[in-house]
N, C-alpha and C positions, 0 to 999 in steps of 0.2 A: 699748743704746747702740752695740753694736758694728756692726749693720747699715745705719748711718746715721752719715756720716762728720762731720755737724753738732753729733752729742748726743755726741761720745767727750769724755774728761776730756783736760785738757793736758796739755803735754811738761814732763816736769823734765829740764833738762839738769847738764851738771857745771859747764860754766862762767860761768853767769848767777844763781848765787848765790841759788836756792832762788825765785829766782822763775819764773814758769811763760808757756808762749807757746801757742796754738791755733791754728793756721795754716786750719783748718777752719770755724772759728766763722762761726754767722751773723751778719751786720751788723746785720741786720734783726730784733727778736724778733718781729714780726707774721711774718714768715717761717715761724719756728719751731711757729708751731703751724698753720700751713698745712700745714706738712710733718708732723707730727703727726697730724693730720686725713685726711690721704690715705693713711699708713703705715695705723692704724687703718682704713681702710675695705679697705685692701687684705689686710691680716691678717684680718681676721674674715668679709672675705667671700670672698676671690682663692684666699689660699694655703691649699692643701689638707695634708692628712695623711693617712696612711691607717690606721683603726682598724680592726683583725682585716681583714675583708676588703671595708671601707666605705672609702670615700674622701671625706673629710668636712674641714668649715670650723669652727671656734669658733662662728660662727651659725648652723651645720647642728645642733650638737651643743645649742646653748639654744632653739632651736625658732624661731630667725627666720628663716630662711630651707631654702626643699625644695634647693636645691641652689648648688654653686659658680658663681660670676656671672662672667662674662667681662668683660675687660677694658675689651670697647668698648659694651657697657652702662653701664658707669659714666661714660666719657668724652664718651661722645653724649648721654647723660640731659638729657632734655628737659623732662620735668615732667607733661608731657602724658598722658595714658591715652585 
């Protein structure tokens, strides 16, 4: 939740009397899982780690993919082969 300032929980403050405010929330829940959707593609296939002395993805590591995909592979995807 914390790397995505949409999903964090809300404020409790002292003088609003136990109720809670989100100044981040999205408007929109079809939003939310747009955003959800592109987090996931970029966790399992963008961000790297490095295991011993591999540098490797979540889909490197379950066999879907030979290696980390760049950004503008994803954004250009055309559908096309």
């Amino acid at each position: 939740r914390r790397r995505m300032a949409m999903f964090e929980r809300a404020i409790h403050s002292q003088g609003n009397h136990g109720r809670t405010w989100n100044g981040y929330a999205a408007y929109n829940p079809a939003m939310v899982v747009k955003m959800l959707d592109i987090f996931r593609v970029v966790h399992n296939y963008i961000d790297t780690r490095k295991d011993g002395k591999e540098v490797t993805t979540p889909a490197m590591r379950l066999g879907l993919a030979k290696a980390p995909i760049e950004y503008k592979t994803i954004l250009y995807f055309s559908g096309k082969r």
